[in-house]
C-alpha positions as CSV (number, residue, x, y, z in Angstrom):
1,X,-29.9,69.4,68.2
2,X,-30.0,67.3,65.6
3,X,-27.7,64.0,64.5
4,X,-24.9,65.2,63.4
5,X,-24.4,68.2,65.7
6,X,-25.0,65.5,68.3
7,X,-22.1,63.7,66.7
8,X,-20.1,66.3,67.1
9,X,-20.0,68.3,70.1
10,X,-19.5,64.0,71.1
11,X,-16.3,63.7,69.0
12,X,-15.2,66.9,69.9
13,X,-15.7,66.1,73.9
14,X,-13.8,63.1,73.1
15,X,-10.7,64.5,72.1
16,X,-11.3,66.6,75.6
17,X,-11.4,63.5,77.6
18,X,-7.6,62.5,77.4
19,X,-6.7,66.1,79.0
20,X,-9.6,66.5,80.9
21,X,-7.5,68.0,83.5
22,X,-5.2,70.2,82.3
23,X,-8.4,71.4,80.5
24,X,-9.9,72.0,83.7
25,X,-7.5,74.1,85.1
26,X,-7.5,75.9,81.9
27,X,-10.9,76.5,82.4
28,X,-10.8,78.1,86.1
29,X,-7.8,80.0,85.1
30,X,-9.5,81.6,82.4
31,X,-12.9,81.9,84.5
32,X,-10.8,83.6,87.2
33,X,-9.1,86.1,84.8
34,X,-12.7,87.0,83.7
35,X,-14.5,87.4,86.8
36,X,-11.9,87.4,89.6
37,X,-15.3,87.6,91.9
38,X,-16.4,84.0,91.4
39,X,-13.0,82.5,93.0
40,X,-14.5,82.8,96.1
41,X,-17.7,80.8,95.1
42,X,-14.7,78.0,95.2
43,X,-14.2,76.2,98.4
44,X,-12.2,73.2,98.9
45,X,-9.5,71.5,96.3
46,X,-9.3,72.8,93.4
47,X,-8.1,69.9,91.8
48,X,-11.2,67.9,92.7
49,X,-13.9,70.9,91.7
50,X,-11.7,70.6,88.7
51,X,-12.7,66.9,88.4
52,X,-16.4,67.2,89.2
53,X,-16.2,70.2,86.3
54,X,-15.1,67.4,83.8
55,X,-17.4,64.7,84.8
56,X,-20.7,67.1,85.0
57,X,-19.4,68.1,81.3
58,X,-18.6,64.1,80.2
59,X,-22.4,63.5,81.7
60,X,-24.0,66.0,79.9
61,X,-22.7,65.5,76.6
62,X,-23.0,61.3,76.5
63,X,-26.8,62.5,77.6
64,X,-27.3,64.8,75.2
65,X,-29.4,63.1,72.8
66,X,-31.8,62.0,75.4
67,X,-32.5,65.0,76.5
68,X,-36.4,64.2,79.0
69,X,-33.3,62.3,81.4
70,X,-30.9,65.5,81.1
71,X,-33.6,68.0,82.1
72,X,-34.2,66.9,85.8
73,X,-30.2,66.3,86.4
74,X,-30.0,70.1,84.8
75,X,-32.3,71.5,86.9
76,X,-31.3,70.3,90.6
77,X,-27.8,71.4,89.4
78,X,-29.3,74.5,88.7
79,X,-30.9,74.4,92.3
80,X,-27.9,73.9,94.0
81,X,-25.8,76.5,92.3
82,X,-28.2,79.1,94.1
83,X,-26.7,77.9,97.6
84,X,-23.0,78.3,96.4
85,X,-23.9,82.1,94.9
86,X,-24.1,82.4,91.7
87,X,-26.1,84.4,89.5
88,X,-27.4,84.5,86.4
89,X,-24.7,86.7,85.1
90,X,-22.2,83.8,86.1
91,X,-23.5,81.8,83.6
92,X,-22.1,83.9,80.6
93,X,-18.6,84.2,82.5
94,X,-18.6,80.3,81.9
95,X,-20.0,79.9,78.8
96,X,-17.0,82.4,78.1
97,X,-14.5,80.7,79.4
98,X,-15.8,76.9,78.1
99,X,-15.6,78.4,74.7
100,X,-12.4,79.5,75.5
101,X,-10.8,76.1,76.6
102,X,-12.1,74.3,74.2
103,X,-10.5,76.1,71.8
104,X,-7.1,75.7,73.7
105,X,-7.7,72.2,73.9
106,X,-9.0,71.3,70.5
107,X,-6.6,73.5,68.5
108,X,-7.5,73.3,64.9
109,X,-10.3,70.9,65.6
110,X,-12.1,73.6,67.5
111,X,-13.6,74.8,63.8
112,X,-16.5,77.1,63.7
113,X,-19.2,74.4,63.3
114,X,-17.7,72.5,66.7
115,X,-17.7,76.2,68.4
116,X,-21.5,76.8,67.1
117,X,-22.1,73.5,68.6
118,X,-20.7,73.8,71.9
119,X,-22.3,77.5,72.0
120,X,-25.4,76.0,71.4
121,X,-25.7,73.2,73.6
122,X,-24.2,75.5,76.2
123,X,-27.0,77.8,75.9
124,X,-29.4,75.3,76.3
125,X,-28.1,73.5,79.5
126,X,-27.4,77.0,81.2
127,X,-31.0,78.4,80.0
128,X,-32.2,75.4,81.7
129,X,-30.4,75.7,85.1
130,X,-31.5,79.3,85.1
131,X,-34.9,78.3,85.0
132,X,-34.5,76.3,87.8
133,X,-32.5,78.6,90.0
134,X,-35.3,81.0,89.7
135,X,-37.9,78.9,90.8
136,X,-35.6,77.5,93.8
């Protein structure tokens, strides 16, 4: 990625943070409209998965541009997804689904530049944990 589509999948997380979870619940709602078979990959409190969702996503993004500290934090996530069940097909359902609230949550800021941004990134960080899932 370069500077300015670093800048803005940033400024566009930003205006995320301040309904991070109303977003999040957005998110598994739509996630469980898609793929009703991944709700049970949830245990526990939703509102707290919901939580965990947000801060994975705030941790990613402010570590975005240094990328040779993101790749190791990728990968064990990608490790311990395996023990909770998901697949590889899961990741698209997601991907789907993050697109999705984004644009719910950004409105008219969600413009096609911010989308190819977040589609991007996204594809990177799940191609990553992938990787790692198949080696685990």
């Amino acid at each position: 990625m370069n500077a300015q589509q670093i800048e803005l999948l940033k400024s566009s997380w930003a205006k995320v943070v301040p309904i991070k979870d109303t977003a999040a619940e957005l998110f598994y709602g739509k996630l469980f409209e898609m793929d009703p078979a991944v709700k049970p990959l949830f245990k526990g409190d939703m509102k707290e998965q919901g939580r965990k969702l947000m801060a994975a996503i705030n941790t990613v993004v402010n570590g975005v541009d240094k990328l040779d500290t993101m790749v190791p934090i990728l990968q064990d996530m990608g490790r311990r997804h395996v023990a909770y069940g998901v697949k590889d097909a899961h990741y698209d359902t997601v991907g789907a689904a993050l697109l999705w609230t984004l644009e719910k949550g950004l409105g008219e800021a969600f413009t096609p530049e911010v989308k190819d941004v977040w589609a991007g990134a996204y594809g990177v960080i799940a191609g990553v944990m992938k990787e790692a899932a198949a080696s685990a």
